[in-house]
Steps between C-alpha positions, in 0.01 A plus 500: 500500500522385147144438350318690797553852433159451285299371796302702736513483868218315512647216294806466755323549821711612820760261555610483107495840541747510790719224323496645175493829509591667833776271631726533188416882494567532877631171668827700570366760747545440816164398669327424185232236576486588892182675666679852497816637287850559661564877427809573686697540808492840674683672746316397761540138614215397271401365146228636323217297318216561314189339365198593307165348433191610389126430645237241337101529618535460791251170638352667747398781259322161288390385828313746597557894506702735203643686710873607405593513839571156488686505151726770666567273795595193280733726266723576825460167658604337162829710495609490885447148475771453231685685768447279795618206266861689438462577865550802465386849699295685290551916415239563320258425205477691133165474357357529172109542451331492128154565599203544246414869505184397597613389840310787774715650755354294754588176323873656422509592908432149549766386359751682651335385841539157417927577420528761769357255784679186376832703470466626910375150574856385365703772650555696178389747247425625175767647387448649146272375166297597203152516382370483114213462330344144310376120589538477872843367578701542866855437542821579752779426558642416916864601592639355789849432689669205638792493698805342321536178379154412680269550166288177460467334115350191395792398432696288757382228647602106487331197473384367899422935611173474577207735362295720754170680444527845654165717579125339532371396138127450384361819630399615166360185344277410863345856444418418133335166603313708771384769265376231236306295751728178511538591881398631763594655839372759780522819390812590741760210348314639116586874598884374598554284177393810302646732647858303467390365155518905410834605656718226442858634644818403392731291749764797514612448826498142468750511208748724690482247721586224306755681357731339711410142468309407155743392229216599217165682557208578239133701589214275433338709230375281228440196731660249683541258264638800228750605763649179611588419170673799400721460787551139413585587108743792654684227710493188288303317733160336562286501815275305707233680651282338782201602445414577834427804644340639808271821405381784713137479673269581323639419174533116589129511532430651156714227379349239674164612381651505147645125491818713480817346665680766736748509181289581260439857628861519578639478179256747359605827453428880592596494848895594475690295671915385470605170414810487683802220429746439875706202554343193705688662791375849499134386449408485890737847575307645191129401598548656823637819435214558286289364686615731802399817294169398421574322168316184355730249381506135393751225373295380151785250343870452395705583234588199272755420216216315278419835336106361561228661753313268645216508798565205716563236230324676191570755289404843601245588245457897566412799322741692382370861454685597178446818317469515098347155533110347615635470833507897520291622814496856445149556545221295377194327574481388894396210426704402289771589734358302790501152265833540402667639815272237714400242296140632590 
């Protein structure tokens, strides 16, 4: 820390930050670093966790419409989906809303739509918050349970576990290339890309599932690329991704109208999926259980002791989405966004 403590955020950015100032400070806690906290063991056979997030623009809101029904769907979706990465059961969510006392009841209703419906969606609840007054700013915080010993880190794995790509990426980013005009589709396969690009849900059964199986697991929230190396730097390992991926219909058609490779809207983010590490062995056992409850799932590359991340035989040259830094995508310009998510 010597000759920082004059700096500003902004001069570290988020992974100085996290080196410098929060893993000295907090390294010792158990689950520090992990997608949700360790709070205790209770009575019940069960350990607690807990995570909490707060909610940028959403795109869709950029995309197209304001309303906050959206932003209050993305605030719970954020938080379960730390959740699903512990795999963990989740008992509720805490919220905290600074609205502008501008905001009309209507809007403020809105809101609490958008949470309420994403919460039953998921199987859970608001439990509790708080509300002020100032610059717009939502936040909450998801507790969950998982049963002992089964609580999923990103911690774990070895080099040869291979990496899988839980859920059905490139949702979001097909509907912004429909809603700018850099593709097009019938108005039924447009309606269904919206309509998932707006209610992204977290992969909370999915992670109890893997609970079992994956030696480390991480949510997709910043990107692909962003979340394969964390859980490379937390192991002390490289990867090799393949770079080939098989996307849902219609979104391999917005791609192909794009000059986008399948991959390309997979590693984007804003969808919510699990990266998931399992041993060579449990990859075909693993695929099919999830598989058999309705789950997307694919095998994306293998965990390597080179400490590099390659595509095929290059390095893997993605965006990492970090905050305090240019690469910050709360919010801005869309298309902006588009050319440096895309490449567009």
């Amino acid at each position: 820390m010597s000759g920082t403590t004059e700096l500003c955020l902004g001069d570290l950015g988020e992974q100085r930050i996290q080196r410098e100032v929060l893993q000295p400070r907090y390294g010792g806690t158990e689950g520090f670093g992990d997608d949700s906290a360790f709070l205790a063991k209770v009575d019940t056979p069960s350990e607690l966790v807990a995570t909490t997030d707060s909610c940028p623009t959403p795109v869709v809101n950029i995309l197209r419409e304001p309303d906050l029904f959206h932003a209050g769907w993305l605030l719970a979706t954020i938080n379960l989906s730390d959740l699903a990465a512990a795999g963990a059961e989740p008992l509720g969510l805490v919220v905290n809303y600074t609205l502008p006392k501008t905001t009309t009841v209507r809007a403020f209703q809105r809101l609490l739509d958008g949470v309420d419906a994403c919460c039953a969606a998921h199987g859970t609840k608001v439990a509790g918050g708080d509300i002020r007054d100032g610059a717009l700013q939502l936040t909450a915080t998801a507790i969950g349970r998982c049963a002992p010993g089964s609580r999923l880190r990103r911690s774990g794995a070895a080099a040869g576990d291979r990496l899988l790509l839980v859920g059905s990426p490139g949702y979001l980013w097909a509907a912004a290339l429909l809603e700018t005009g850099r593709a097009t589709l019938p108005e039924p396969a447009r309606t269904e890309i919206w309509q998932r690009a707006c209610r992204p849900m977290a992969q909370l059964d999915a992670g109890k599932l893997l609970a079992g199986y994956a030696r480390a697991a991480m949510d997709v929230s910043d990107g692909l690329f962003a979340t394969v190396r964390t859980l490379c730097e937390a192991n002390g390992l490289g990867a090799a991704v393949t770079g080939e991926f098989e996307l849902e219909e219609p979104l391999a058609e917005v791609a192909a109208q794009c000059g986008l490779r399948p991959f390309d809207l997979a590693q984007t983010w804003g969808d919510w999926g699990l990266v998931a590490v399992v041993r060579t062995e449990d990859v075909k056992v693993v695929e099919k259980t999830l598989r058999a409850e309705g789950v997307a799932v694919q095998e994306i590359g293998t965990l390597t002791e080179d400490k590099q991340l390659n595509v095929g035989t290059a390095p893997w040259q993605g965006i990492a989405q970090e905050r305090f830094s240019t690469n910050s995508w709360h919010g801005g310009e869309l298309s902006t966004l588009v050319t440096e998510v895309l490449g567009l």
